[in-house]
C-alpha positions as CSV (number, residue, x, y, z in Angstrom):
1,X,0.0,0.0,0.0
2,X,2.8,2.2,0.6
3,X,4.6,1.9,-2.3
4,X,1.4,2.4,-4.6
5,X,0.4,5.6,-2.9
6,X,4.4,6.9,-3.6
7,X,4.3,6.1,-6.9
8,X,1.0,7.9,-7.1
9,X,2.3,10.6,-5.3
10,X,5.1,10.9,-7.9
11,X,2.6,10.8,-10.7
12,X,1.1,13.8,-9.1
13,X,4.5,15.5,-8.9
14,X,5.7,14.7,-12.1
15,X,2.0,15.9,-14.2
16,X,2.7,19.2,-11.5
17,X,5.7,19.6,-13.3
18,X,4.4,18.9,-17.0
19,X,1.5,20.8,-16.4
20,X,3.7,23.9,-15.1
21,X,6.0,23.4,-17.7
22,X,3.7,24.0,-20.7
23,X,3.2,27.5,-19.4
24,X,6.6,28.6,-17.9
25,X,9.8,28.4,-20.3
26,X,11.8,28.5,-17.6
27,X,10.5,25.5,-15.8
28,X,10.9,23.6,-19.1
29,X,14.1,24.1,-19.7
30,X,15.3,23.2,-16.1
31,X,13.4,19.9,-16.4
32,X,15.2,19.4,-18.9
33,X,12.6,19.4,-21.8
34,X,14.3,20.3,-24.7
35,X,11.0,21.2,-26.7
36,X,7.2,22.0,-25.2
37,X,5.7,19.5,-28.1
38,X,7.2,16.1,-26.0
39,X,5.3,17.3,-22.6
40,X,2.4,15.0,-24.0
41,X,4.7,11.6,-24.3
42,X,6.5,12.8,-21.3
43,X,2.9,12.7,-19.0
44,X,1.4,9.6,-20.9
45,X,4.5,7.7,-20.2
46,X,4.2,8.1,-16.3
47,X,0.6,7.7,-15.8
48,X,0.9,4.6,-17.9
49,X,3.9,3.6,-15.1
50,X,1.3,4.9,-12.5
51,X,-0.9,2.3,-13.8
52,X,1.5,-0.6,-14.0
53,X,2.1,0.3,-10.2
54,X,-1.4,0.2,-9.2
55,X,-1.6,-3.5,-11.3
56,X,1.2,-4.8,-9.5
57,X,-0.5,-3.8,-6.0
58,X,-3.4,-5.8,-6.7
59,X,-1.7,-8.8,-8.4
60,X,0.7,-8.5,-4.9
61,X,-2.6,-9.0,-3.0
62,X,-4.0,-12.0,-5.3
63,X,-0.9,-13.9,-5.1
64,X,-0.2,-14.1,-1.5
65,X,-3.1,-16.3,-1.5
66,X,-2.2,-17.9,-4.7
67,X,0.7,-19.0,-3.4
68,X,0.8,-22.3,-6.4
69,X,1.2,-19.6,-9.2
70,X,4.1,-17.1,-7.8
71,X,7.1,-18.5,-9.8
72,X,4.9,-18.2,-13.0
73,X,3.9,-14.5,-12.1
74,X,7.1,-13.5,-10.9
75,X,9.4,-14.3,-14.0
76,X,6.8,-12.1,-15.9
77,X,6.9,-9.4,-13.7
78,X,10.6,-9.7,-14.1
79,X,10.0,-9.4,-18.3
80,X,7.6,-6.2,-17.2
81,X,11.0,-5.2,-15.1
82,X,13.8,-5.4,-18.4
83,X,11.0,-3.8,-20.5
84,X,10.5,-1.1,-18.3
85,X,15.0,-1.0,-17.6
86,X,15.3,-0.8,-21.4
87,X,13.2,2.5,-21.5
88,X,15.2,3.8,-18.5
89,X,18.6,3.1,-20.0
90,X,17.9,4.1,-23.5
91,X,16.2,7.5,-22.1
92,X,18.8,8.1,-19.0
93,X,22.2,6.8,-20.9
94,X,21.1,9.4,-24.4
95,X,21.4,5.9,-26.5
96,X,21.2,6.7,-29.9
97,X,19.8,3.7,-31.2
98,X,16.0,2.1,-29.3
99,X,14.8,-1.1,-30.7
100,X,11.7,-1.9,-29.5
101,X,10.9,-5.8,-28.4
102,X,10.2,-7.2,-31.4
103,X,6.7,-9.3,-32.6
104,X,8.2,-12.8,-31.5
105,X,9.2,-11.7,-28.1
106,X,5.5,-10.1,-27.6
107,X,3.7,-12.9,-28.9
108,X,6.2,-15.4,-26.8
109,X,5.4,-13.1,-23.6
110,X,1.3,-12.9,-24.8
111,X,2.0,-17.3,-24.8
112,X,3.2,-17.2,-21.6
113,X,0.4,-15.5,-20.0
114,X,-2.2,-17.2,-22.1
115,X,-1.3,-20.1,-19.8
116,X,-1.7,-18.5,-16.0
117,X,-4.6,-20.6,-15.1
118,X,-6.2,-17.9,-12.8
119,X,-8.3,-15.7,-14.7
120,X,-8.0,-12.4,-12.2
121,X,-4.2,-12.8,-12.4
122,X,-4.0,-13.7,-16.1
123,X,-6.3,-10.2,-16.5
124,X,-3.9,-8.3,-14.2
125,X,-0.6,-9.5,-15.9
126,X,-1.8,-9.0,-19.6
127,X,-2.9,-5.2,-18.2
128,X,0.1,-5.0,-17.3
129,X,2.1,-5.8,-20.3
130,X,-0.7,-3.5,-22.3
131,X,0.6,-0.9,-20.1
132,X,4.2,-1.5,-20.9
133,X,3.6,-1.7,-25.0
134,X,2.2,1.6,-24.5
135,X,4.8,3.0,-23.2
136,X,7.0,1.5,-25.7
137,X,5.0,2.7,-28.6
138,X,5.2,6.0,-27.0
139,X,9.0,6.0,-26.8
140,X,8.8,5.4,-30.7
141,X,6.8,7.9,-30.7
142,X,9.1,10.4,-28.7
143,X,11.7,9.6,-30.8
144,X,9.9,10.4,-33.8
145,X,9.1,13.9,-32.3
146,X,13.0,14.2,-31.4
147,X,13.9,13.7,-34.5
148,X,11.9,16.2,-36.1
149,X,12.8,18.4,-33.7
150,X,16.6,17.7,-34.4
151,X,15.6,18.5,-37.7
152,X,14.5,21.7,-37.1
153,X,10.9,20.5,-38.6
154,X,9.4,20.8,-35.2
């Protein structure tokens, strides 16, 4: 419970500080922003990890009594983890080159959860992996805009 209401409190902060920035230069540029047309990705991106948090919370609660499916649940959250580390470390580390997960990984990940026998976690995990596609298309999508940008086009 904790950790749900601090990543919602950091949603809060973080749309506070997109909000303020689409109004205040100064505020954009020292959030490092480098152009007001990627606020959108920027606040789409963390309510979609606001939403993975708030997944995770209640799949937490549904498997301490399902103790028979953790292992199964756990090395999927740990897929949800590396797709969420390569966002961070492409983003953080100023890679030049993102390749998202590619149609045979999703559909090998989609397999995997196809099989969770329980239907409440089998809901919660495929949410959860909805939430993480979206945030990959939407770093495709930032990157995009970047480019333009970079290009002077934006």
């Amino acid at each position: 419970d904790r950790n749900e209401l601090e990543v919602d409190r950091l949603f809060h902060l973080a749309s506070k500080i997109i909000f303020i920035s689409s109004t205040n230069a100064n505020v954009l540029k020292s959030s490092g922003i480098a152009n007001s047309s990627l606020i959108v990705s920027y606040l789409i991106i963390a309510k979609k990890l606001e939403n993975i948090a708030d997944e995770i919370e209640v799949l937490a609660k549904k498997m301490h009594s399902q103790k028979n499916m953790q292992k199964e649940i756990r090395e999927l959250l740990t897929q949800v983890k590396k797709f969420i580390d390569s966002y961070s470390s492409f983003y953080l580390a100023k890679e030049k080159n993102y390749l998202p997960h590619t149609k045979a990984q999703k559909n090998d990940i989609d397999e995997k959860i196809r099989k969770i026998n329980d239907p409440e976690l089998r809901v919660g995990i495929k949410t959860i992996f909805r939430y993480a596609y979206d945030i990959e298309e939407e770093i495709t999508n930032f990157l995009f805009y970047h480019k333009l940008i970079k290009e002077k086009i934006l």
